[in-house]
N, CA, C and O atoms as CSV, one atom per row, in Angstrom:
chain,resi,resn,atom,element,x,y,z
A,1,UNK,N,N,12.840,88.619,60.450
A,1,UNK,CA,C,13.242,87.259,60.743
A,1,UNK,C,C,13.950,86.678,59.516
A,1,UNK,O,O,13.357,86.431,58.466
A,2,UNK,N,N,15.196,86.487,59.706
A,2,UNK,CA,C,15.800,85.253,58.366
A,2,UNK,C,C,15.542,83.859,58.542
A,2,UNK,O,O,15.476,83.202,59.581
A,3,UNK,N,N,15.386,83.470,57.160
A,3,UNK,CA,C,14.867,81.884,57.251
A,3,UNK,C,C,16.387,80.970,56.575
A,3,UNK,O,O,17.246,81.456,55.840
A,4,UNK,N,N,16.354,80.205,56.867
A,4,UNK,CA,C,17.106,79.007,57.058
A,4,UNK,C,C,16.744,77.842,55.957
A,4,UNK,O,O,16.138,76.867,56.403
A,5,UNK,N,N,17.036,77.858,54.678
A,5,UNK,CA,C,16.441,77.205,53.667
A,5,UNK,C,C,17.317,75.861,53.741
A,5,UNK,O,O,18.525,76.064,53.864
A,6,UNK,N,N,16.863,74.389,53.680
A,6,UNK,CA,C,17.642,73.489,53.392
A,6,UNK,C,C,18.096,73.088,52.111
A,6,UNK,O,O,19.141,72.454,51.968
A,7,UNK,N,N,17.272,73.467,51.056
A,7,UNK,CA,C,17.388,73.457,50.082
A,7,UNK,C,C,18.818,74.259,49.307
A,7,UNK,O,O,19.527,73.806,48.409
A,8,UNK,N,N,18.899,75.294,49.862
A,8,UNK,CA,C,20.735,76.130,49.503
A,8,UNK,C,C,21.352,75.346,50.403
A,8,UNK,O,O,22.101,74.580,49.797
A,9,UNK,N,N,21.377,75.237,51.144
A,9,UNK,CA,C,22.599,74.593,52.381
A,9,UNK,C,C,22.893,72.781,51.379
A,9,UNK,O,O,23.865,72.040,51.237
A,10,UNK,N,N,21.842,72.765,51.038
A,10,UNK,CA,C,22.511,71.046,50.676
A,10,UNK,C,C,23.074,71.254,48.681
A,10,UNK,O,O,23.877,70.632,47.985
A,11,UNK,N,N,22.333,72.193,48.467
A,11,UNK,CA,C,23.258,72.903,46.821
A,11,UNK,C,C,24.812,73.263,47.266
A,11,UNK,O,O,25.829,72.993,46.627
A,12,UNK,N,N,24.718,73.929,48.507
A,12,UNK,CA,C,26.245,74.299,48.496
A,12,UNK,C,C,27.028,73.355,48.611
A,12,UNK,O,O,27.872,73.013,47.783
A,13,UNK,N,N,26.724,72.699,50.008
A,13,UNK,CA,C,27.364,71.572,50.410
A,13,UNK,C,C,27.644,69.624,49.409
A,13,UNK,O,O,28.441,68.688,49.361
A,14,UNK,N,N,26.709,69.956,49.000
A,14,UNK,CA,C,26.370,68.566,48.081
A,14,UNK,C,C,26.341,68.803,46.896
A,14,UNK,O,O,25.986,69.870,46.395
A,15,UNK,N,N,26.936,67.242,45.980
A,15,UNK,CA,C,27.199,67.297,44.723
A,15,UNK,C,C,25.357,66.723,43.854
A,15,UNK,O,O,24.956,66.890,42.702
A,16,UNK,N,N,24.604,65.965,45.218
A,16,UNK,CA,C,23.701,65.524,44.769
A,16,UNK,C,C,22.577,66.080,46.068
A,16,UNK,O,O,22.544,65.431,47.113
A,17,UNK,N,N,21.812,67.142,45.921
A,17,UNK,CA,C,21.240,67.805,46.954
A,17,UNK,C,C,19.611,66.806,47.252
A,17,UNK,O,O,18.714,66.888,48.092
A,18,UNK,N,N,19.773,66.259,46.529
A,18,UNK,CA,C,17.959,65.731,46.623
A,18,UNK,C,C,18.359,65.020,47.701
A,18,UNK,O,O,17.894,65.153,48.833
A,19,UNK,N,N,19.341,64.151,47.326
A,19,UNK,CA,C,19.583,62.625,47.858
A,19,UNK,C,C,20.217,63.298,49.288
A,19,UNK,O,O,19.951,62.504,50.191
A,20,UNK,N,N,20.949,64.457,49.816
A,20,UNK,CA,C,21.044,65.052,50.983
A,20,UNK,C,C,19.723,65.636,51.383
A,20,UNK,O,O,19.942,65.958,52.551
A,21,UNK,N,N,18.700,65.910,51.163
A,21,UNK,CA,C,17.593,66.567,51.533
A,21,UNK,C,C,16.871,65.272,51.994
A,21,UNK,O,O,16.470,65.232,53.157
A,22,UNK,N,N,16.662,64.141,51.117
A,22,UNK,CA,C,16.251,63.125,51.468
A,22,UNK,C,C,16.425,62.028,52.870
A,22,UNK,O,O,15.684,61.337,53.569
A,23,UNK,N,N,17.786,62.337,52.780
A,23,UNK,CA,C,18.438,61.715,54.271
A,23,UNK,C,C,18.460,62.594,55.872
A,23,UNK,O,O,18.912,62.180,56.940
A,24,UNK,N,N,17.684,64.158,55.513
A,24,UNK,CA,C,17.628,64.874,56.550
A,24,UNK,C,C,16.221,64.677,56.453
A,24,UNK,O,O,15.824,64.667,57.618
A,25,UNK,N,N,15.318,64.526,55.733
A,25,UNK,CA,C,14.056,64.193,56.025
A,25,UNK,C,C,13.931,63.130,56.845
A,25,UNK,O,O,13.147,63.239,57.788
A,26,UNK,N,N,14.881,61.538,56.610
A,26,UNK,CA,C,14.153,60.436,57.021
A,26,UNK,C,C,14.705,60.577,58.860
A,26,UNK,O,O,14.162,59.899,59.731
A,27,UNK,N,N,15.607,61.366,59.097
A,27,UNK,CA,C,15.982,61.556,59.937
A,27,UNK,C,C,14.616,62.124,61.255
A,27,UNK,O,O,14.223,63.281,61.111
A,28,UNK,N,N,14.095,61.431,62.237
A,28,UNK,CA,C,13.242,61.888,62.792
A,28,UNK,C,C,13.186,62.720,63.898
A,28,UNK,O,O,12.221,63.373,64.294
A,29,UNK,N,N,14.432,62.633,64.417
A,29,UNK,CA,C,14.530,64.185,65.160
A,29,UNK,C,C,14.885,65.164,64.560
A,29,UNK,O,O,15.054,66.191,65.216
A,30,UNK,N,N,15.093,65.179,63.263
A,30,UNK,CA,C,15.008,66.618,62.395
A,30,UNK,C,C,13.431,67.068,61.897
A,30,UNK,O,O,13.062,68.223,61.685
A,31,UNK,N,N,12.447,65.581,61.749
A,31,UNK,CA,C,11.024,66.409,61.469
A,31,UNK,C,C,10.565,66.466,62.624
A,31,UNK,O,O,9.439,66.950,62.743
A,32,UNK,N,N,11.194,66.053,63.686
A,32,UNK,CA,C,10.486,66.770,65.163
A,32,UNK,C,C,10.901,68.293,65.658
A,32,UNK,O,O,10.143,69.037,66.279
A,33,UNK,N,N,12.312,68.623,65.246
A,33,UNK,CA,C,12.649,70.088,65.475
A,33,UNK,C,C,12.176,70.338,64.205
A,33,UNK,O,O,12.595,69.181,64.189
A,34,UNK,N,N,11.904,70.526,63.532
A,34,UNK,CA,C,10.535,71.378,62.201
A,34,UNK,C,C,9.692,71.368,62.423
A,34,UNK,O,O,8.985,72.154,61.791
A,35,UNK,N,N,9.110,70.627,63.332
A,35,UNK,CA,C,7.381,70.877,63.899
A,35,UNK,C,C,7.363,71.768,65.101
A,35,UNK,O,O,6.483,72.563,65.429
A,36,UNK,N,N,8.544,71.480,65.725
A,36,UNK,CA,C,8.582,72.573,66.467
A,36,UNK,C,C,8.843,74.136,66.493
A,36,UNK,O,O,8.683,74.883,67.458
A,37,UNK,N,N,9.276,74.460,65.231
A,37,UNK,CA,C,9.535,75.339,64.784
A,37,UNK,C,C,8.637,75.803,64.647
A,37,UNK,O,O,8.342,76.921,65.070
A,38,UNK,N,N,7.895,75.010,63.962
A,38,UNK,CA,C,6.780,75.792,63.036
A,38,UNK,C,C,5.744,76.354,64.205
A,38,UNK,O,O,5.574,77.560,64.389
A,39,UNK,N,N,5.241,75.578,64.780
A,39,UNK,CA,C,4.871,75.494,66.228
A,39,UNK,C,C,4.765,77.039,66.742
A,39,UNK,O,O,3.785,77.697,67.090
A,40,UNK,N,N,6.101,77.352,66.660
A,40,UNK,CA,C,6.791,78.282,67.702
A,40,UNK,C,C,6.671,80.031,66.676
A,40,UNK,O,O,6.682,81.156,67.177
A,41,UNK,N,N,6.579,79.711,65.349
A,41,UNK,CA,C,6.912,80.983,64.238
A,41,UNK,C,C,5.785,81.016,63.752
A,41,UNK,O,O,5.320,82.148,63.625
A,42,UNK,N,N,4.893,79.814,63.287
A,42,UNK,CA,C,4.042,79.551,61.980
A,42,UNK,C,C,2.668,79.738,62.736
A,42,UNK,O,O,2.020,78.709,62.929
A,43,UNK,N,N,2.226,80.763,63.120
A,43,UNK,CA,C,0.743,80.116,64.038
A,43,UNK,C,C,-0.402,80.205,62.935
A,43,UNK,O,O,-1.458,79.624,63.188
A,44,UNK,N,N,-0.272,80.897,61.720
A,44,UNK,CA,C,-0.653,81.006,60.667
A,44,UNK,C,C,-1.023,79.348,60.083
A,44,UNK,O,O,-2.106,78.831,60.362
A,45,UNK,N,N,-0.124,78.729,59.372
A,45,UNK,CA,C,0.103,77.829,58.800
A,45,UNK,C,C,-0.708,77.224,59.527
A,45,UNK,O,O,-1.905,77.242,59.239
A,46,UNK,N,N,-0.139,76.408,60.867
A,46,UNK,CA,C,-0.467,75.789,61.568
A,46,UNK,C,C,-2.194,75.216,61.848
A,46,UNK,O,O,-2.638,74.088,62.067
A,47,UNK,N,N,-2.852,76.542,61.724
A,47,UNK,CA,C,-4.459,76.380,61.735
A,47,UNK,C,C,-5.422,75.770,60.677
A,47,UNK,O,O,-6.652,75.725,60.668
A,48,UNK,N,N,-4.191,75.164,59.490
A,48,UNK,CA,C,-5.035,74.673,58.396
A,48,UNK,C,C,-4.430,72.907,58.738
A,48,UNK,O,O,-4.820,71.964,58.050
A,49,UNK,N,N,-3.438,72.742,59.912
A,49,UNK,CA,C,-3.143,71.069,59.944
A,49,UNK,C,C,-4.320,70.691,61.152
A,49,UNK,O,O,-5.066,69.712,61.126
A,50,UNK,N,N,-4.258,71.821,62.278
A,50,UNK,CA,C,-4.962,71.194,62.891
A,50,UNK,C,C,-6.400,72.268,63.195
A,50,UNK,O,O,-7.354,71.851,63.852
């Protein structure tokens, strides 16, 4: 499986990556497709939120 880091995508794209990482966070249908993700890949993870 390849993963999809936001963290390179906003280095490449952006001169200031925090402040782009920051504005895809506050964005709330982007932390709703990440929960779903995780959801769907992470069943691991997942058992220590809920």
């Amino acid at each position: 499986m390849d993963f999809i880091y936001i963290t390179d995508i906003a280095r490449k794209f952006s001169d200031s990556p925090n402040d782009t990482i920051k504005s895809y966070l506050r964005n709330s249908q982007n932390l709703e497709y990440m929960m779903v993700e995780e959801q769907l890949h992470n069943r691991i993870l997942l058992k220590y939120f809920y």
